[in-house]
C-alpha positions in Angstrom: 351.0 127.8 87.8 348.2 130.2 87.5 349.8 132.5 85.6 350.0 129.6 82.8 346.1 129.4 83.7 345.4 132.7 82.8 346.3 132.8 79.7 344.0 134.5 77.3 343.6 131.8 75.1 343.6 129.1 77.6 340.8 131.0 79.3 338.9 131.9 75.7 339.2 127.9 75.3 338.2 127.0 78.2 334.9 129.4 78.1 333.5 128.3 75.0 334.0 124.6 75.6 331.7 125.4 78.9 329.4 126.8 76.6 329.3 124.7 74.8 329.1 121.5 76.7 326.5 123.3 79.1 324.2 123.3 76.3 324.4 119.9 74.6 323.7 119.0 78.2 320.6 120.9 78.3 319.5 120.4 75.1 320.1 116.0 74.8 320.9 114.6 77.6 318.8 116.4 80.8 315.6 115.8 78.5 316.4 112.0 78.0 317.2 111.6 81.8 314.1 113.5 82.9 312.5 111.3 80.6 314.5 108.4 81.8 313.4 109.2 85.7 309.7 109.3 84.7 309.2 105.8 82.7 311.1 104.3 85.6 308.4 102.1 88.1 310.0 102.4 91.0 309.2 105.7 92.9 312.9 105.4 95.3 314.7 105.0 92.0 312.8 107.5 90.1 313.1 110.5 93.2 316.9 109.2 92.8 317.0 109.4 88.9 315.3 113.2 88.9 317.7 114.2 91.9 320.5 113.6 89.4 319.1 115.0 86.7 318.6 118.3 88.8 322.5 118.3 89.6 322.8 118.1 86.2 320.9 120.4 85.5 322.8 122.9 88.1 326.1 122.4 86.3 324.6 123.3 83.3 323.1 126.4 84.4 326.7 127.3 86.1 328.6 126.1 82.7 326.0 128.6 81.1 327.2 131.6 82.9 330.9 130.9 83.5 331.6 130.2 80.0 330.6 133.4 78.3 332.5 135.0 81.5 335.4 133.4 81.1 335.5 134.2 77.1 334.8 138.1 78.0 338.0 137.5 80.6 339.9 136.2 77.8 339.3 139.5 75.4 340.2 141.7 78.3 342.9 140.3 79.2 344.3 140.3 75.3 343.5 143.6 75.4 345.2 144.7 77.9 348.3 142.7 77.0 348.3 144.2 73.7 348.4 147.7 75.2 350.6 147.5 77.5 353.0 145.6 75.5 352.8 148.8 72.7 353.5 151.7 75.6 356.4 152.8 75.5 358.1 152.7 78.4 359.8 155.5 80.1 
């Protein structure tokens, strides 16, 4: 099973829909919820609006790094299949 997993394309994939869902996230939706959180009245519900939008913003920030990560992964790995798969062997 993570063998299939590690996979340079599945992992190349993988990366740069991270990427690239990290940041849509940042840039449309933790504004609007930060934004959300502020116009709400209540101060419970707002402190419980803005302690989402932090998590939020945390996965973000993690998607951020892991993705480009993964995608340099994914290049070494083909790279290092493509080599050893034109060695010859002894």
């Amino acid at each position: 099973m993570i063998d299939h997993l590690l996979r340079p394309k599945i992992a190349f994939w993988t990366g740069l829909g991270l990427l690239i869902v990290g940041f849509i996230l940042g840039a449309f939706v933790i504004p609007g919820l930060y934004l959300a959180a502020q116009s709400i009245g209540y101060p419970l519900a707002s402190q419980f609006a803005t302690s989402i939008g932090t998590g939020i913003d945390f996965l973000t920030q993690v998607a951020r790094l892991v993705g480009p990560v993964l995608m340099v992964g994914a290049l070494i790995l083909l790279k290092i299949e493509r080599t050893s798969s034109t060695t010859p062997s002894a």
